[in-house]
N, CA, C and O atoms as a GROMACS GRO file, in nm:
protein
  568
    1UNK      N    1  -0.101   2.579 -14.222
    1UNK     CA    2  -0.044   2.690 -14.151
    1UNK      C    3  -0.156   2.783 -14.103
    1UNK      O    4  -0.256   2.815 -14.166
    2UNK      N    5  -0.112   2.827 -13.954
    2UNK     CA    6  -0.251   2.906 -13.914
    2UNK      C    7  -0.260   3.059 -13.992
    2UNK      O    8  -0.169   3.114 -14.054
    3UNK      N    9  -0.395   3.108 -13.970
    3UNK     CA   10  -0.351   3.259 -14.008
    3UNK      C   11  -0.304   3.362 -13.912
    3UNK      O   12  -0.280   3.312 -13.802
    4UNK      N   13  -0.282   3.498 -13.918
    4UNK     CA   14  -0.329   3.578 -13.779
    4UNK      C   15  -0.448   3.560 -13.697
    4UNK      O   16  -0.445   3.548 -13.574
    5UNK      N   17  -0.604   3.559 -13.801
    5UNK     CA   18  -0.653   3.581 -13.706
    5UNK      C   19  -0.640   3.469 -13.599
    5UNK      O   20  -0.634   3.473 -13.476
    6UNK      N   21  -0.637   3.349 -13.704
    6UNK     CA   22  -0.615   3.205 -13.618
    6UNK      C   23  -0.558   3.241 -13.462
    6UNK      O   24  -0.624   3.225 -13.359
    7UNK      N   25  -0.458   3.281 -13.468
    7UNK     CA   26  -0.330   3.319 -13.383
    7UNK      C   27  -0.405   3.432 -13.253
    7UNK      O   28  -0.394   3.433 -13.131
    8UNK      N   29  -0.475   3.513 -13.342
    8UNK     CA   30  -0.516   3.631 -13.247
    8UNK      C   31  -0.653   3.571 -13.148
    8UNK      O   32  -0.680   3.597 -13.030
    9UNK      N   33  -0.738   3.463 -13.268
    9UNK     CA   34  -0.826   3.423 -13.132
    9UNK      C   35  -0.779   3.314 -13.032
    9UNK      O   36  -0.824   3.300 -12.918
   10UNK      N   37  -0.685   3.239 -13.088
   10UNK     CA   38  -0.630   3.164 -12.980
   10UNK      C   39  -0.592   3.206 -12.884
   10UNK      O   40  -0.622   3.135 -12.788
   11UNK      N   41  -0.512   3.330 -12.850
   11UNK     CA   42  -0.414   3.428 -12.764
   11UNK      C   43  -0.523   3.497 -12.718
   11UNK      O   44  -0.479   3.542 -12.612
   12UNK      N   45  -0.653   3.539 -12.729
   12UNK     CA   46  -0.763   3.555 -12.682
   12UNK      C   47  -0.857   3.479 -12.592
   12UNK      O   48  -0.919   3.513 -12.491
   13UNK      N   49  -0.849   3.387 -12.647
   13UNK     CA   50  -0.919   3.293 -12.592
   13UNK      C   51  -0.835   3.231 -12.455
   13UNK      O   52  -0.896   3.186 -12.358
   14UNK      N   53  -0.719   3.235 -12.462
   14UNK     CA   54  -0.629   3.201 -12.335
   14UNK      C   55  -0.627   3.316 -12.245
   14UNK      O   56  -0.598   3.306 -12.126
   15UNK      N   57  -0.664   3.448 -12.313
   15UNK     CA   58  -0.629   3.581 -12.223
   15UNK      C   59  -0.746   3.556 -12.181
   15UNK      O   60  -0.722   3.502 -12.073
   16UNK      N   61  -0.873   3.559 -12.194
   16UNK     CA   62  -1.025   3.535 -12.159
   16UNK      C   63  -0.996   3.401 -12.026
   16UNK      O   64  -1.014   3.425 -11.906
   17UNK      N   65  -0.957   3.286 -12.070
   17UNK     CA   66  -0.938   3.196 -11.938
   17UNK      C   67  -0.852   3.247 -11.888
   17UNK      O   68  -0.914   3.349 -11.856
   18UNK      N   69  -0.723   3.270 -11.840
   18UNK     CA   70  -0.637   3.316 -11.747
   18UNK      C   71  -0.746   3.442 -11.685
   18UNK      O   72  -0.762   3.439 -11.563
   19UNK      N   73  -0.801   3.523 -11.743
   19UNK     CA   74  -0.877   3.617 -11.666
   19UNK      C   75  -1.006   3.562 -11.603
   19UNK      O   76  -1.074   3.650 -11.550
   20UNK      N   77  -1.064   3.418 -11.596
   20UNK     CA   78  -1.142   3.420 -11.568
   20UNK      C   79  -1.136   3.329 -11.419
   20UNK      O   80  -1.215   3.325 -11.324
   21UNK      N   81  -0.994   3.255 -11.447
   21UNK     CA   82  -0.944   3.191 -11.376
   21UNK      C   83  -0.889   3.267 -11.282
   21UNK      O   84  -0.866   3.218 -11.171
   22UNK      N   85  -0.863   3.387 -11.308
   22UNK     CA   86  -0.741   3.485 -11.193
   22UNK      C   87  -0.889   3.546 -11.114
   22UNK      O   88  -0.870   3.548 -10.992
   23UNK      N   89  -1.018   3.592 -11.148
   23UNK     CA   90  -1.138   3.624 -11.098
   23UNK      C   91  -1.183   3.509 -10.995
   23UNK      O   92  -1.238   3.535 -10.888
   24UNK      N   93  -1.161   3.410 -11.030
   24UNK     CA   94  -1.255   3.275 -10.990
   24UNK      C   95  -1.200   3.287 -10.820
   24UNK      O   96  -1.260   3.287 -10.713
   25UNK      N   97  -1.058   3.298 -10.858
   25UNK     CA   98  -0.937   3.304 -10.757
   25UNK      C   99  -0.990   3.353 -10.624
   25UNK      O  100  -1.023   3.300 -10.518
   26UNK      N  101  -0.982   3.548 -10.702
   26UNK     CA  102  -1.044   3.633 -10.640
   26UNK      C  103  -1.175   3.559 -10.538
   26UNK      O  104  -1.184   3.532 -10.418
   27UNK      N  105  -1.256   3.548 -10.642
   27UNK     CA  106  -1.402   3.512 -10.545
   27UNK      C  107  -1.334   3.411 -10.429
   27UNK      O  108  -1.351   3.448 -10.313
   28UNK      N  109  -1.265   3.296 -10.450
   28UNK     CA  110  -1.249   3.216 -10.325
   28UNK      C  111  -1.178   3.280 -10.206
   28UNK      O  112  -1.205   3.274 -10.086
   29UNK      N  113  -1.081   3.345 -10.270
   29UNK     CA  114  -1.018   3.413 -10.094
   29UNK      C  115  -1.118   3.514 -10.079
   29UNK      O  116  -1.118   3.531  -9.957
   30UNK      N  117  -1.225   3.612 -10.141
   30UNK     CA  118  -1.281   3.719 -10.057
   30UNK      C  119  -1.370   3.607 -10.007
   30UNK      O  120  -1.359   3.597  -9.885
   31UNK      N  121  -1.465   3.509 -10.067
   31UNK     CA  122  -1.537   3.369  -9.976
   31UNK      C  123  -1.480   3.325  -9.864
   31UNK      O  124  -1.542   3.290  -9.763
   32UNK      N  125  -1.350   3.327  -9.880
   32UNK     CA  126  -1.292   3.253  -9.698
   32UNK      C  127  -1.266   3.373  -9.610
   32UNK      O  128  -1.259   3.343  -9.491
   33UNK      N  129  -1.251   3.503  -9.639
   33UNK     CA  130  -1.287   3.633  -9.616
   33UNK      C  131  -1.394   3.586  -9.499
   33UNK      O  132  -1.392   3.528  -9.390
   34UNK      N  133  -1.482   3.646  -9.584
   34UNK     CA  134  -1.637   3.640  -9.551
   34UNK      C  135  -1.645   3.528  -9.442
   34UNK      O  136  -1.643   3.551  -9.321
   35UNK      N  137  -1.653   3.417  -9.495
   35UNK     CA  138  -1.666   3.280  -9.379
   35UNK      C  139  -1.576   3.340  -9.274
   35UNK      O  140  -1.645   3.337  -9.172
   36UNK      N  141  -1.476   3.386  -9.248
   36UNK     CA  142  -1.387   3.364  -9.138
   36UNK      C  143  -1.420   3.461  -9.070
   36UNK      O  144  -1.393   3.481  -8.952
   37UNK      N  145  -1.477   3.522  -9.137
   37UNK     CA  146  -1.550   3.697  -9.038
   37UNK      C  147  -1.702   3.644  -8.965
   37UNK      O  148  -1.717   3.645  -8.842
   38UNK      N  149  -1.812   3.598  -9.063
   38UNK     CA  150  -1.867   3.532  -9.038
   38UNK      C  151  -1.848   3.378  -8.890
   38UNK      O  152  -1.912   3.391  -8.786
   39UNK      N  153  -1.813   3.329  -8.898
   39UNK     CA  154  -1.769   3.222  -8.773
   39UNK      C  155  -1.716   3.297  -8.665
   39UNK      O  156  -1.743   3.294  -8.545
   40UNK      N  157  -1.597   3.394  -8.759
   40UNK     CA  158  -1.567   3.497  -8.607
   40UNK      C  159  -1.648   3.530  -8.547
   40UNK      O  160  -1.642   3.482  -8.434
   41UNK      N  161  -1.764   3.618  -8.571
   41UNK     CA  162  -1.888   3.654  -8.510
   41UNK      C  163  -1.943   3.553  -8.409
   41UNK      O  164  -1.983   3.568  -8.294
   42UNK      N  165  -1.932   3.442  -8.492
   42UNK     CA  166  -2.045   3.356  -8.436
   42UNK      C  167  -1.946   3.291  -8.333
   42UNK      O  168  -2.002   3.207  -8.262
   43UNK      N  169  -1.856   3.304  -8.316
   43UNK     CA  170  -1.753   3.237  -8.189
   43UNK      C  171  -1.742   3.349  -8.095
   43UNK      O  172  -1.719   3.334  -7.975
   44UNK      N  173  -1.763   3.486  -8.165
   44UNK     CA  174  -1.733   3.606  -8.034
   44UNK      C  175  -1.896   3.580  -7.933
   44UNK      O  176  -1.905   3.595  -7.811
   45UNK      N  177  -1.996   3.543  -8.020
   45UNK     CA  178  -2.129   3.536  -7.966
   45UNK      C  179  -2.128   3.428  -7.837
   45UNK      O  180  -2.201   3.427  -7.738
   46UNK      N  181  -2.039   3.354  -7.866
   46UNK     CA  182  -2.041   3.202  -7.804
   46UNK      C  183  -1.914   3.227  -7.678
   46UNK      O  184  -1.879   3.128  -7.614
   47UNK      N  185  -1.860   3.339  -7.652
   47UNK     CA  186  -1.754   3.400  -7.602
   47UNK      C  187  -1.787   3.339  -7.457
   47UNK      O  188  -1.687   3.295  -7.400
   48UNK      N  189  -1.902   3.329  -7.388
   48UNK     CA  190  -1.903   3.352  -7.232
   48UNK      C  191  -1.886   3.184  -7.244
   48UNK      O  192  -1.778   3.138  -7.206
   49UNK      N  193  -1.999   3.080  -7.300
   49UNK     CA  194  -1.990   2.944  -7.324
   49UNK      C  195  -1.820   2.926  -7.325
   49UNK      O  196  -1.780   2.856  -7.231
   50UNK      N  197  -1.750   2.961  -7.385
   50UNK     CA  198  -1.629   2.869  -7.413
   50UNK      C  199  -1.586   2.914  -7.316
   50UNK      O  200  -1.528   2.823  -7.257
   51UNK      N  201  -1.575   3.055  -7.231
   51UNK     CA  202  -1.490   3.140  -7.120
   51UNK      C  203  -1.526   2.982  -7.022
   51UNK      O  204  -1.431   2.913  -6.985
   52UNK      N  205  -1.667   2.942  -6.992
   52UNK     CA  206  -1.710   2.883  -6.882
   52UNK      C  207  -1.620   2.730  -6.914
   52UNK      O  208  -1.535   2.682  -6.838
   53UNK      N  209  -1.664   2.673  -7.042
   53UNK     CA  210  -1.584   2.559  -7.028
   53UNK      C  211  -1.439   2.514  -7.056
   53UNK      O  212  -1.408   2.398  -7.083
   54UNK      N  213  -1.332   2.643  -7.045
   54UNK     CA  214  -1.219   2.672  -7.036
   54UNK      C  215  -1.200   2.674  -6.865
   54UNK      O  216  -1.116   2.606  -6.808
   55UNK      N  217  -1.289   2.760  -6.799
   55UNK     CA  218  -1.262   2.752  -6.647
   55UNK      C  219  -1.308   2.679  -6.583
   55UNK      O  220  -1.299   2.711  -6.464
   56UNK      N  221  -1.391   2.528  -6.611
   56UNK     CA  222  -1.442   2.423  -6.579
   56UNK      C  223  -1.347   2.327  -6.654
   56UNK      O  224  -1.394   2.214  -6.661
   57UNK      N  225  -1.201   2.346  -6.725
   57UNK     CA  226  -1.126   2.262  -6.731
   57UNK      C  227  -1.114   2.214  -6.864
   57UNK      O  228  -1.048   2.111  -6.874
   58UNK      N  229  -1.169   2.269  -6.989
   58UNK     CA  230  -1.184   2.210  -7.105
   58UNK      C  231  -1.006   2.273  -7.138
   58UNK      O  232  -0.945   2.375  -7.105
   59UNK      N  233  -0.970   2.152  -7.218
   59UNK     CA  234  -0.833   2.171  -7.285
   59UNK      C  235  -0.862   2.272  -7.418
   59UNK      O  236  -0.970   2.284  -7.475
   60UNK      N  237  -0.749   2.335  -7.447
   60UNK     CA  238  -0.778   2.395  -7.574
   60UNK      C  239  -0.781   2.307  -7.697
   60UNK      O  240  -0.806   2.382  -7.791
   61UNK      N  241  -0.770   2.212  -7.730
   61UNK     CA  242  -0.776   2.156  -7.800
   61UNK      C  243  -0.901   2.103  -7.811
   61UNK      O  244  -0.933   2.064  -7.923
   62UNK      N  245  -0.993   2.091  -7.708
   62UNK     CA  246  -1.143   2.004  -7.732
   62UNK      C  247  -1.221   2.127  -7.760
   62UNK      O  248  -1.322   2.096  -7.824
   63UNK      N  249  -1.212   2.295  -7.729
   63UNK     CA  250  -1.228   2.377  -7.769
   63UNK      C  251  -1.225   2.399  -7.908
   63UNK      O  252  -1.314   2.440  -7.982
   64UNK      N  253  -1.101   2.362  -7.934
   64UNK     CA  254  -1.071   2.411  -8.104
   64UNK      C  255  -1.155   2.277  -8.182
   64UNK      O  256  -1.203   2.277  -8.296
   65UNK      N  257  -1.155   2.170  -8.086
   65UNK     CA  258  -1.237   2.081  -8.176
   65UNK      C  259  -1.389   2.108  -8.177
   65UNK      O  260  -1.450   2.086  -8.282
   66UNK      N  261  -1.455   2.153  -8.069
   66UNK     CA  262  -1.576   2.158  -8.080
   66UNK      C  263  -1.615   2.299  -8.159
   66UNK      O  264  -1.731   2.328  -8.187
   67UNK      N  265  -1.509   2.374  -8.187
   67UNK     CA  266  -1.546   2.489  -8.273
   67UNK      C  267  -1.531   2.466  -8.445
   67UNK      O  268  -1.601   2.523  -8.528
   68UNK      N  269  -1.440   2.385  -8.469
   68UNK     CA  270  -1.401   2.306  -8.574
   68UNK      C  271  -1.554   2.206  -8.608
   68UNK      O  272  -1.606   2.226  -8.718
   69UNK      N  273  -1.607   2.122  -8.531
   69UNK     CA  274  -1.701   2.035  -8.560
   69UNK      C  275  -1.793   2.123  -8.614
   69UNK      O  276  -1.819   2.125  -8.734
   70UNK      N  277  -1.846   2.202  -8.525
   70UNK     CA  278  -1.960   2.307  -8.530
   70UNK      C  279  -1.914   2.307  -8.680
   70UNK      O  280  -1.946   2.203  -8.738
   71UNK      N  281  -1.853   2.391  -8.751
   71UNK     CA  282  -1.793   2.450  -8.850
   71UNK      C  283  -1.820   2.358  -8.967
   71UNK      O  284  -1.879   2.402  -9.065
   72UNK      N  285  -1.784   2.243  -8.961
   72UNK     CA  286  -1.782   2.192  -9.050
   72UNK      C  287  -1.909   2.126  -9.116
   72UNK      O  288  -1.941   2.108  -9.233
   73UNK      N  289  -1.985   2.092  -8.963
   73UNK     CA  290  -2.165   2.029  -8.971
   73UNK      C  291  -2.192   2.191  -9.098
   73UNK      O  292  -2.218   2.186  -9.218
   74UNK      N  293  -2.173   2.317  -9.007
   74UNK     CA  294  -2.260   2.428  -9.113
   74UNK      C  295  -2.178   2.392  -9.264
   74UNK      O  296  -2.258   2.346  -9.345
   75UNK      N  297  -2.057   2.402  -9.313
   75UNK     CA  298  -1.988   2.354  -9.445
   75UNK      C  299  -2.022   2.244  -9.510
   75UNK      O  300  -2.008   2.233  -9.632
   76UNK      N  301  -2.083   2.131  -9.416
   76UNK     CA  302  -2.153   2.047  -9.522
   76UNK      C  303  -2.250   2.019  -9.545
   76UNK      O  304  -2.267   1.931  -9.629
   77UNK      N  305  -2.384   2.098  -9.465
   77UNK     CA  306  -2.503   2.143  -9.515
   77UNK      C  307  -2.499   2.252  -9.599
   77UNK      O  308  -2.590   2.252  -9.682
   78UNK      N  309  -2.414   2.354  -9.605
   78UNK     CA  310  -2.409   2.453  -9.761
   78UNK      C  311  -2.365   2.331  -9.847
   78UNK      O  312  -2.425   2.325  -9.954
   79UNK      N  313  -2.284   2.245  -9.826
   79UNK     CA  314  -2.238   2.210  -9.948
   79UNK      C  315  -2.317   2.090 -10.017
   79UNK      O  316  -2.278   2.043 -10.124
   80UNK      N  317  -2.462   2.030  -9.931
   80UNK     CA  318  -2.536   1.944  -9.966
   80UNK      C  319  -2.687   2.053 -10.003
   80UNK      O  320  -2.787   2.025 -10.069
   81UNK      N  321  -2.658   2.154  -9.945
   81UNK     CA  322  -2.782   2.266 -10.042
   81UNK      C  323  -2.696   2.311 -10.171
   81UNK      O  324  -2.769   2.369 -10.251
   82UNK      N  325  -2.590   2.304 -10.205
   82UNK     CA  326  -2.590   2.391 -10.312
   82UNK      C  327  -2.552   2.229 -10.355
   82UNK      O  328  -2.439   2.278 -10.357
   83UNK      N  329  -2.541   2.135 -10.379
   83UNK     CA  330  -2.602   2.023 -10.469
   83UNK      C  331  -2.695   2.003 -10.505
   83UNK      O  332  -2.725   1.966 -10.618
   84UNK      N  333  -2.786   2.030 -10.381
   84UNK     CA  334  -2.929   1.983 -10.455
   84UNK      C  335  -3.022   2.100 -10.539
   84UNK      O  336  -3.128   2.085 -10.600
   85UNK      N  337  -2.918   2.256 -10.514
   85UNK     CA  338  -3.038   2.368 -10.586
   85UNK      C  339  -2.909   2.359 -10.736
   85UNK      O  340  -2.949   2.438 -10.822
   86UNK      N  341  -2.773   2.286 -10.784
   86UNK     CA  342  -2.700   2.297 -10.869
   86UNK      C  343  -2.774   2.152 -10.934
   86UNK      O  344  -2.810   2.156 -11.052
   87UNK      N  345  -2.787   2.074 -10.884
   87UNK     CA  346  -2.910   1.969 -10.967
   87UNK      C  347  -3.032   2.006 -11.033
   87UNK      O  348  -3.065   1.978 -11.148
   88UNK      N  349  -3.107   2.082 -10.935
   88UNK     CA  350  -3.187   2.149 -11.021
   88UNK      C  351  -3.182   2.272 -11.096
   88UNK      O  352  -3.275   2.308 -11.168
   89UNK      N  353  -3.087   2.330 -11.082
   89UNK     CA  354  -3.038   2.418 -11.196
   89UNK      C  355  -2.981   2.404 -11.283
   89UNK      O  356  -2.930   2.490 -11.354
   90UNK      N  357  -2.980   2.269 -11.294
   90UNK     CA  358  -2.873   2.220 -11.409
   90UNK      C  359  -2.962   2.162 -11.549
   90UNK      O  360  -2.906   2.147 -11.657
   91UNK      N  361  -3.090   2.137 -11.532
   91UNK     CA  362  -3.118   2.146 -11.640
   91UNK      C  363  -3.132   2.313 -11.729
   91UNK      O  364  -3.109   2.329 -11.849
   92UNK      N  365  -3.158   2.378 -11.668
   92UNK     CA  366  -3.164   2.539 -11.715
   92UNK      C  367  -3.024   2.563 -11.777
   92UNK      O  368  -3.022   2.622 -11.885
   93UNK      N  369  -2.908   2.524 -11.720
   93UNK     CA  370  -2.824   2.643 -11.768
   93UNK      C  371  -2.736   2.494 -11.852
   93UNK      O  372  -2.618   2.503 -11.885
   94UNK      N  373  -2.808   2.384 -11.872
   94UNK     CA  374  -2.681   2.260 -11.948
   94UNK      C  375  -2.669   2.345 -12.065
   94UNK      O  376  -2.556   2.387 -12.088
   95UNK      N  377  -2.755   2.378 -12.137
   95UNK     CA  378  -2.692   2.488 -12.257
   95UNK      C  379  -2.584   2.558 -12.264
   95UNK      O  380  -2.514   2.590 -12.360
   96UNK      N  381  -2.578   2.578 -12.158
   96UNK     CA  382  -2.436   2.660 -12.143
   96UNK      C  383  -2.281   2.607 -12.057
   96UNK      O  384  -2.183   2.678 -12.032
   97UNK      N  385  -2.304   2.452 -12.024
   97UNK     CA  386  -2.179   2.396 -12.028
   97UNK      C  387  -2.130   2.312 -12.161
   97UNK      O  388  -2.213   2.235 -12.209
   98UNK      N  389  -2.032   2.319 -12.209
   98UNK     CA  390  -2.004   2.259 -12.319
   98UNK      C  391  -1.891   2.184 -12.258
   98UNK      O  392  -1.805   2.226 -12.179
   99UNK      N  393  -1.909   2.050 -12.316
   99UNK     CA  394  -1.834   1.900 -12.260
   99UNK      C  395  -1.810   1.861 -12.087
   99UNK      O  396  -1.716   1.835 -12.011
  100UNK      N  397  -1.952   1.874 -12.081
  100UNK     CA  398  -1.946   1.860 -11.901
  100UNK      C  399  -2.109   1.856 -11.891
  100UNK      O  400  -2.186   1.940 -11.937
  101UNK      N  401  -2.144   1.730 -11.815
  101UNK     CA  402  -2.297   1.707 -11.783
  101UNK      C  403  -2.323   1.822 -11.659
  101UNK      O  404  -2.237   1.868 -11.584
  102UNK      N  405  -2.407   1.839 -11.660
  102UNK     CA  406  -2.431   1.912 -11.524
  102UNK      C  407  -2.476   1.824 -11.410
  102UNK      O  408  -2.478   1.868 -11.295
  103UNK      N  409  -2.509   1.714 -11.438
  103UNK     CA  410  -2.492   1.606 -11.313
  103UNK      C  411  -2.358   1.543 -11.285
  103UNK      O  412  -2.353   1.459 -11.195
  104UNK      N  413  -2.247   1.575 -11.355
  104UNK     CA  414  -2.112   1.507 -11.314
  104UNK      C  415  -2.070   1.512 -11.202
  104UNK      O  416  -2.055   1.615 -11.136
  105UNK      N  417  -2.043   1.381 -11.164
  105UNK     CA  418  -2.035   1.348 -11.014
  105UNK      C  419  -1.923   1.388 -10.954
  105UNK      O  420  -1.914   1.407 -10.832
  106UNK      N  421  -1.779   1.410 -11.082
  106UNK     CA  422  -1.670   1.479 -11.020
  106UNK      C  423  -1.698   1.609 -11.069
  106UNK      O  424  -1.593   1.637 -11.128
  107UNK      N  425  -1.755   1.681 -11.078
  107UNK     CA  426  -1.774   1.816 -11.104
  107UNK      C  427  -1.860   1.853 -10.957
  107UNK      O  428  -1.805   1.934 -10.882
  108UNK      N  429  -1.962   1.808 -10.925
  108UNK     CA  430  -2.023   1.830 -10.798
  108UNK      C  431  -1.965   1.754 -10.667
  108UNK      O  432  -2.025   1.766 -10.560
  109UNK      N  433  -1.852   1.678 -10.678
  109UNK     CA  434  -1.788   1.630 -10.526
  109UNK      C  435  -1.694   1.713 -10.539
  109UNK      O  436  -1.659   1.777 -10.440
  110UNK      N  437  -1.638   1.730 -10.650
  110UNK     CA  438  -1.497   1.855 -10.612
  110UNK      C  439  -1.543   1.994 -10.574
  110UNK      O  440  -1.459   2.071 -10.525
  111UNK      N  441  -1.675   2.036 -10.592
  111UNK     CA  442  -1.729   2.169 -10.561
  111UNK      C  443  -1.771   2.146 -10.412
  111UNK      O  444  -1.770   2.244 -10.337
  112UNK      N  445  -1.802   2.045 -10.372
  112UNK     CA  446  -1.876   1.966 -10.255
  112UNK      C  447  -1.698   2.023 -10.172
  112UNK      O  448  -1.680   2.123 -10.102
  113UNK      N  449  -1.621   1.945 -10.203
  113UNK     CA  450  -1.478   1.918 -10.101
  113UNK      C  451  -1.430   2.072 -10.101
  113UNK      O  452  -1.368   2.109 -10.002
  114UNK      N  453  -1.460   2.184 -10.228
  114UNK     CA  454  -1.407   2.316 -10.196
  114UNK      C  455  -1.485   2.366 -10.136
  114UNK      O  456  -1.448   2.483 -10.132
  115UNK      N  457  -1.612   2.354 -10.059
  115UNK     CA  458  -1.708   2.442 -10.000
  115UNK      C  459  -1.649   2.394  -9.854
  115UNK      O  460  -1.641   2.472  -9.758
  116UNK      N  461  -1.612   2.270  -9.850
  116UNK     CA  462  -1.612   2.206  -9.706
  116UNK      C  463  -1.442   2.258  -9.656
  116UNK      O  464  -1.417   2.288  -9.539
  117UNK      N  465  -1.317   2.261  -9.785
  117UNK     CA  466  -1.253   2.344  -9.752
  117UNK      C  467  -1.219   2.472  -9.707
  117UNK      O  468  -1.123   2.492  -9.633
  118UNK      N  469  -1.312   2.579  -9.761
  118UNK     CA  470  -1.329   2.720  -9.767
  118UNK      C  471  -1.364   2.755  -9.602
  118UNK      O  472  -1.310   2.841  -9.532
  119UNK      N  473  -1.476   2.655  -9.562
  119UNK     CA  474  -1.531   2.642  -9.391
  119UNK      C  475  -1.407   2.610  -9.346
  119UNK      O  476  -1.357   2.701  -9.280
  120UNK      N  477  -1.315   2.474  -9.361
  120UNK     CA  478  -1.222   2.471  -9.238
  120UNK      C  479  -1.135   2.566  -9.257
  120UNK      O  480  -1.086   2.602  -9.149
  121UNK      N  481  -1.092   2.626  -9.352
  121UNK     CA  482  -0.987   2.734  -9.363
  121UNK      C  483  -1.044   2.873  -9.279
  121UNK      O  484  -0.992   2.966  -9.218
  122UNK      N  485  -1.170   2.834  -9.311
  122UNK     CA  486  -1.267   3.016  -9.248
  122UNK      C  487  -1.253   3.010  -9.119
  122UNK      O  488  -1.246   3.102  -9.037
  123UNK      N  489  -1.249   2.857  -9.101
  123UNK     CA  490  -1.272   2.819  -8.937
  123UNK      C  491  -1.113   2.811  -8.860
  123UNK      O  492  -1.078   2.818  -8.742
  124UNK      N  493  -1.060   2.799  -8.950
  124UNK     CA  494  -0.894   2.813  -8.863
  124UNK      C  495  -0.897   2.935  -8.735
  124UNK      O  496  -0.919   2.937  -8.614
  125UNK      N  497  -0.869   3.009  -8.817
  125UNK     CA  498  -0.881   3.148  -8.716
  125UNK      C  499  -0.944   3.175  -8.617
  125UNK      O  500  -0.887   3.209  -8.514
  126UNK      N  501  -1.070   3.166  -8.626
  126UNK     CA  502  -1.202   3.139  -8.519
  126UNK      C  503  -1.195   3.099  -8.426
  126UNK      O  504  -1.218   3.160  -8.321
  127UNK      N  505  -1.147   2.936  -8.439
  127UNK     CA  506  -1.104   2.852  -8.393
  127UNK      C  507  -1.002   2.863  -8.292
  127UNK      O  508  -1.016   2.814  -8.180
  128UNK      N  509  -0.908   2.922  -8.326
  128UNK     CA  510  -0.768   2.969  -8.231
  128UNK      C  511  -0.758   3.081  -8.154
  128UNK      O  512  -0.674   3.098  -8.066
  129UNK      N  513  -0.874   3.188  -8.199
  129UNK     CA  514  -0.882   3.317  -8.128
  129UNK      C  515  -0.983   3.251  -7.992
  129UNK      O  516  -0.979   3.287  -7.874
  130UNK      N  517  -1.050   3.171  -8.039
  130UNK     CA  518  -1.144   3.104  -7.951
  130UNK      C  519  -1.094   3.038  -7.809
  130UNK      O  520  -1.164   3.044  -7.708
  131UNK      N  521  -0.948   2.964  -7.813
  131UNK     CA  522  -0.893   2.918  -7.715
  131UNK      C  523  -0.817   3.029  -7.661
  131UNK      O  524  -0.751   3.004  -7.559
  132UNK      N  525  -0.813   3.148  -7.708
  132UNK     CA  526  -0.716   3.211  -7.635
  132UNK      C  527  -0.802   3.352  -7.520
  132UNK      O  528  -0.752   3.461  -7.492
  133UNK      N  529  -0.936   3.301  -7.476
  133UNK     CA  530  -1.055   3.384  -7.428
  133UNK      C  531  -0.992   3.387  -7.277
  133UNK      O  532  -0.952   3.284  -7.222
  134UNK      N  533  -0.988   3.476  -7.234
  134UNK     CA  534  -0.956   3.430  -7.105
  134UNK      C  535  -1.101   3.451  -6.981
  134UNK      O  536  -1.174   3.550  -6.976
  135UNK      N  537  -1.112   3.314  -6.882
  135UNK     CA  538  -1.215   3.241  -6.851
  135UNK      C  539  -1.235   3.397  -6.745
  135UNK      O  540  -1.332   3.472  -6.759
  136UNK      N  541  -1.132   3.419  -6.651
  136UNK     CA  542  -1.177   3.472  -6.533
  136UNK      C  543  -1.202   3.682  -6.579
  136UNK      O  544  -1.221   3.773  -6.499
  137UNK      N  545  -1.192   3.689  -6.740
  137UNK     CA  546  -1.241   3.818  -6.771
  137UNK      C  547  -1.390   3.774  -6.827
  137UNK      O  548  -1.480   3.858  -6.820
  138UNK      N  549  -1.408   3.687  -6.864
  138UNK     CA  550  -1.548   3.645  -6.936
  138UNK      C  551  -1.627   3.650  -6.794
  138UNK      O  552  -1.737   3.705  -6.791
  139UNK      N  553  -1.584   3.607  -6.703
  139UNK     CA  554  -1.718   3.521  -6.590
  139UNK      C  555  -1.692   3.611  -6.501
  139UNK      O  556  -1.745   3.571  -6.397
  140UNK      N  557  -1.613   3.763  -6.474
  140UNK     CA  558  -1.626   3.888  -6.444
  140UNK      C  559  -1.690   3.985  -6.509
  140UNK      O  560  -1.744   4.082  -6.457
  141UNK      N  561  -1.685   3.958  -6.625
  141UNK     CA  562  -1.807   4.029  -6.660
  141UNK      C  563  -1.925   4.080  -6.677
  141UNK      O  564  -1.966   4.176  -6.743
  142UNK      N  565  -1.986   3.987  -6.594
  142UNK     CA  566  -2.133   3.948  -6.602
  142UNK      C  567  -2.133   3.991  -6.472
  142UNK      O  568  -2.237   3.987  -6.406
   0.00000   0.00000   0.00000
């Protein structure tokens, strides 16, 4: 039979993960935050380019794809740098994973597939504000 305290660090120890898990959370949506503000920028920069090949006939869809590609080339070079600096940081901090190598290959492809998710989700938006530029205010502007 357990005791209290038994009882009290267990119920602790679950309040400690649920809180660390409800944080983790946090960090990923202010991360797709960030990315989607980020790409925004970098698609408002690219504003006259897409105005021109919208009024030279590009469909919105090869638009949203070539803003999408872009997007994803940058999402899977973060996500092949932070493999190779989480490889080498992984001998430093293995002390501090308990029952998990720090080279585990599903531990670093599932971090790999959420970095590359976080980009297309960042990139949704971007992406769609991007087709909706209109060509003959862009190429009046200038």
């Amino acid at each position: 039979m357990k005791t209290q305290a038994e009882y009290e660090t267990g119920g602790r120890s679950r309040l400690l993960s649920a809180l660390r898990l409800s944080i983790t959370g946090l960090l990923v949506v202010i991360a797709c935050a960030n990315v989607a503000q980020l790409l925004l920028a970098m698609s408002e920069a690219r504003r006259r380019e897409i105005g021109v090949r919208i009024a030279l006939g590009a469909q919105r869809r090869d638009v949203v794809a070539m803003v999408l590609k872009h997007r994803l080339v940058l999402s899977g070079v973060g996500g092949l740098l932070g493999v190779g600096l989480s490889l080498l940081a992984g001998k430093a901090i293995s002390s501090l994973l308990f029952g998990v190598n720090s080279s585990d290959p599903i531990v670093i492809g599932s971090s790999v597939a959420v970095v590359i998710i976080i980009g297309l989700l960042g990139s949704a938006y971007p992406a769609w504000k991007a087709t909706r530029v209109d060509p003959v205010r862009i190429l009046r502007a200038d």
